[in-house]
C-alpha positions, 0 to 999 in steps of 0.5 A: 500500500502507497504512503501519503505525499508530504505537502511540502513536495513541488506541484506539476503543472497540472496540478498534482504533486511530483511524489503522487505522479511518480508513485503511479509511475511505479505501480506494477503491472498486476490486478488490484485495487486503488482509492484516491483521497482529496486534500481533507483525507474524504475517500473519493473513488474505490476502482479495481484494474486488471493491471494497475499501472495501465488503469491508474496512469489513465487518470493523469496523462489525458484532460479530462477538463469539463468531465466528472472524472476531470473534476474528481481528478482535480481534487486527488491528493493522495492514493493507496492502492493494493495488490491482490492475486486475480480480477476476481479479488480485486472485484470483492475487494472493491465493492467490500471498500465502496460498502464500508468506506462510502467513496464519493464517486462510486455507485453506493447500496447504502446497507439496510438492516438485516434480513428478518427470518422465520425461527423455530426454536430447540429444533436441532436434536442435541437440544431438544431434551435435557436430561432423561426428561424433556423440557417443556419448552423445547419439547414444543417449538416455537416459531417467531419472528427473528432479526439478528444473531444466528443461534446454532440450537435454533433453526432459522428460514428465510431470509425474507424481505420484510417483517410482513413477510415473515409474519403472513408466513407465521399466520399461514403455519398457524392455520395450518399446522398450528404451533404455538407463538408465544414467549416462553415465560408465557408457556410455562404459566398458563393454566388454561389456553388462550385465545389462538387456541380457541380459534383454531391456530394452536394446538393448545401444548401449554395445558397438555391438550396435545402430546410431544410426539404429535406436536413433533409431527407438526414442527417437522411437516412445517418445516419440511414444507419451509423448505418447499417440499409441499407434496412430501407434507401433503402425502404424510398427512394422507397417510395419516388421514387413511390411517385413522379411518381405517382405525374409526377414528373419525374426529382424528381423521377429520381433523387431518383432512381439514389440515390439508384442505388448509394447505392446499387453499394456501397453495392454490392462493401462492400463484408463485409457488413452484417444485421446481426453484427452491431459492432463487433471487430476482433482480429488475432494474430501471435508470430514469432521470440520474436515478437508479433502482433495483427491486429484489424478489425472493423465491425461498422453499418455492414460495415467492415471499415479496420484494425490496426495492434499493436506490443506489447513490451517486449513479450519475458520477460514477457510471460517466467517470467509468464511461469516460474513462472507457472511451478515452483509453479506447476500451468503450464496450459497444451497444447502447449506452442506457443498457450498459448503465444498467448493466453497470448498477446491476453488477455493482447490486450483486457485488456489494449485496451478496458480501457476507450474506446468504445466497439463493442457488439462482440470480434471475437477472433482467440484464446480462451480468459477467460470469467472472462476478457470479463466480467471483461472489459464489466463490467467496460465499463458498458455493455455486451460484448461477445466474439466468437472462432471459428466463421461461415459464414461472422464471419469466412471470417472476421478473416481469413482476420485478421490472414492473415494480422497479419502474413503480418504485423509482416512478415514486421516488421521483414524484416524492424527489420533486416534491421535497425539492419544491417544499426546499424551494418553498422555504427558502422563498419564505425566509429570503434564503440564498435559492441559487444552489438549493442542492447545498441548502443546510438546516440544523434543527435542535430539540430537548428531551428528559423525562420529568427532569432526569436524563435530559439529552438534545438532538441535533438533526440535518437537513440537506441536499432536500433530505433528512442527512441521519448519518450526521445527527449527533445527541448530546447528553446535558448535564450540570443544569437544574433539572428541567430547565429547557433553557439551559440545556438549549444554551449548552447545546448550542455552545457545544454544537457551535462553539468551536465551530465559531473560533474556526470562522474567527481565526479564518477572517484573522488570516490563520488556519485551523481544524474545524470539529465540524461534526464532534463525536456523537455522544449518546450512541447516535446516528453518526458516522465518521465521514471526514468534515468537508471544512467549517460551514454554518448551516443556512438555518438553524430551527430550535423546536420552541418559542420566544424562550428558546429562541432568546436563549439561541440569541444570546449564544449566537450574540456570544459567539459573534454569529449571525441571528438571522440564522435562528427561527424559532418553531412555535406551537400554534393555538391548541398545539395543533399541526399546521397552526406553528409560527415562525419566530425570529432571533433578529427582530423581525414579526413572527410569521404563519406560512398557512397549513397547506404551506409547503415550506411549513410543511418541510419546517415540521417535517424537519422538527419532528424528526428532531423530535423523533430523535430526541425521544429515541436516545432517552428512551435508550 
């Protein structure tokens, strides 16, 4: 890995230092992976190459002036760069860096959570009994909804792509196999069965209505049939059916045939079902206006459970840096351009998706992927993955219905993109704020949470580029001040949140350079990262949740720092403390104003304000 360039070092003309121009002059010629830094330490761009020296020294010996890749170019001061043994590492590598480090020019899948699954507990053999006698608790499994830790006593199916899938999967095994849901402390006291019993989806295991080895039955047909062997469960119960009756015992078999008439009604209702794929993933994408969107459908035991949309960022900068970079080197792939971008969205979905995660046997995929990055992901995870274009049959109904609810899902975003863009605009015409580069409006909003005077805390939350930025939220734990009094907490917030920032302004008017702490380390376990600081930057406006109390308190802070009042607006709760009816206060003199309830820029104030709110609330809670 390549050093730092002393800043010192002599520049070339073109703008890059002697040392950084003579470290690309020394790359081998061998696959791997290279990250630019700007001159703050912010991670620009992640790319692989099949031959370092070759793609690196691409970037510095043409003009890119008026391109994306000239102005990430401009900015570069520093590389590192890695060897790696193949293409197909330098690949993982790559996007295991683009998740983890958040490079400002590369296609980004921002992580959501992880996938819920449908757990049965004690199911695993070994655990099932404790001693000579079973334990009640493990001689009746229980299924319930689980997001977290694997736990190797338990058997987990799914993954799924929403809590509500797993919970319609949950209602369906309760009709039709019956197994108890409830906690375990609830188990082991009941004394007579509750109500799920008495509407016929438990068995009723609590108070003995049913004994071990029936119930065993039933968890092992659930599962079976989790894992898509449907017939193999149908059949069982058949048998057992006929074998009732042959024996008169007519209740018993009635019972069976009312399983499998369940079953099969919840079969006929899967249109999606099929014996033939068992886990296979579905992947549709749609680029339309500088937005990207991929929609993942799952297929897990035969059973289509529902799909997840995911909208990468920074598309647009990373797909022409990429392009450009093609054409100029003479490597331009042919076809149509729009088609390779979603080409380049798709693969860039499966490389960071996929890292760490569990894989489907099959990829359904709406555009052609390289085999180089199936292999390279199957490898990784440790199995065979396969991938089909252009699908038949169920295949086929299953990606259409992908594609036709990615081109919804970003249809959607769009509408809401527009919207937020137009309530940012409304705002910033209300309050006279600077409209020429709305993109880079900034809005800090502040609120005050305790409960009845203990374990008072303040949020801090952003508002840029029309959008809630979490990752840069910060909570701040107050102490030192009278229980209770908002006032003083809203004074040492602002102090802590401002204070140094304001010395760095100063000593910049004064000719001198410090390092500003633009965003200090989150106090309370809040919603941050640790994405380098871009330089001191106050925000356009600052909003304190609160009326003429608050917002005197914000002007006699700003006042001490020498800061400018006009940024403070007060949010006031209106007559009745009803939404739509706030005002607008004012730390520099000016009237208090009511935008009117249909207004979209009190809409964006309130939206901005209860999520302040939100935030506030969560971390004392936590």
């Amino acid at each position: 890995m390549t050093g730092t360039n002393p800043p010192e070092t002599p520049a070339s003309s073109d703008g890059h230092s002697a040392a950084l121009l003579a470290e690309v002059a020394a790359l081998p010629g061998l696959p791997g992976v290279y990250r630019y830094f700007d001159a703050q330490g912010q991670l620009l761009y992640v790319g692989k190459a099949r031959n370092l020296k070759k793609r690196v020294s691409s970037y510095f010996q043409k003009n890119h002036d008026g391109t994306r890749i000239g102005h990430m170019v401009s900015r570069i001061a520093r590389m590192e760069t890695t060897v790696v043994r193949s293409e197909a590492e330098a690949l993982l590598l790559e996007n295991n860096l683009i998740k983890t480090l958040n490079p400002r020019f590369n296609i980004l899948f921002r992580d959501d959570k992880s996938y819920p699954y449908l757990k049965i507990t004690g199911t695993r053999e070994t655990f099932r009994t404790a001693g000579p006698k079973p334990v009640p608790m493990l001689a009746f499994p229980r299924m319930a909804y689980y997001r977290g830790v694997v736990d190797r006593r338990h058997s987990y199916y799914g993954p799924y792509p929403s809590a509500w899938a797993v919970k319609e999967s949950i209602t369906l095994l309760q009709k039709v196999f019956r197994l108890r849901t409830c906690e375990d402390t609830v188990f082991t006291n009941r004394t007579r069965p509750c109500l799920l019993y008495q509407i016929k989806r438990c068995s009723g295991p609590c108070v003995d209505l049913i004994d071990t080895e029936a119930y065993g039955r039933d968890v092992a047909a659930a599962e079976r049939f989790l894992r898509g062997e449907t017939q193999a469960v149908l059949d069982e119960l058949e048998q057992r059916m006929m074998a009732h009756a042959e024996q008169l015992e007519f209740e018993q078999a009635a019972e069976i045939r009312n399983q499998m008439s369940a079953l099969s009604r919840v079969l006929h209702q899967q249109a999606m079902d099929t014996a033939s794929d068992r886990d296979v993933d579905i992947l549709a994408v749609k680029v339309q206006g500088g937005k990207a969107c991929v929609n993942l459908a799952m297929v897990r035991g035969g059973r289509h459970l529902g799909d997840r949309p995911y909208f990468p960022a920074h598309v647009d900068d990373a797909t022409q840096i990429d392009e450009g970079l093609d054409a100029e080197s003479g490597a331009a792939p042919e076809g149509d351009p729009l088609e390779r971008l979603h080409v380049r969205v798709l693969e860039a979905f499966i490389a960071q998706h996929y890292l760490g995660a569990a894989l489907p046997h099959t990829l359904v995929t709406s555009h052609p992927v390289a085999k180089a990055l199936i292999d390279a992901v199957g490898a990784q995870a440790g199995s065979r993955l396969q991938a089909v274009h252009q699908p038949r049959e169920h295949r086929r109904a299953w990606l259409d219905m992908a594609q036709t609810n990615a081109e919804i899902a970003l249809a959607r975003l769009l509408a809401e993109e527009g919207s937020q863009q137009a309530r940012t605009r409304a705002l910033a015409e209300a309050l006279a704020l600077p409209d020429d580069n709305l993109d880079e409006l900034r809005i800090e909003c502040f609120d005050i949470s305790h409960t009845a005077g203990e374990s008072t805390q303040a949020s801090c939350v952003v508002f840029e580029g029309h959008k809630m930025q979490n990752s840069q939220y910060r909570r701040y734990n107050i102490d030192g001040i009278t229980p209770g009094d908002d006032y003083a907490a809203m004074r040492q917030v602002l102090l802590r949140r401002y204070g140094k920032l304001a010395e760095v302004l100063r000593a910049e008017q004064d000719g001198e350079a410090l390092v500003p702490e633009t965003h200090p380390p989150d106090e309370a376990g809040g919603e941050s990262t640790t994405e380098a600081p871009k330089g001191p930057r106050m925000p356009d406006l600052v909003l304190i949740d609160g009326g003429k109390g608050q917002v005197g308190m914000a002007r006699e802070v700003f006042q001490q720092l020498g800061l400018d009042l006009s940024l403070i607006v007060g949010v006031e709760k209106g007559e009745g403390r009803k939404v739509g009816l706030e005002e607008l206060v004012f730390a520099d003199g000016r009237e208090k104003v009511y935008l009117g309830h249909d207004s979209a820029a009190l809409m964006l104030v309130a939206q901005i304000r209860d999520e302040a709110h939100r935030f506030a609330i969560t971390g004392m809670r936590a």
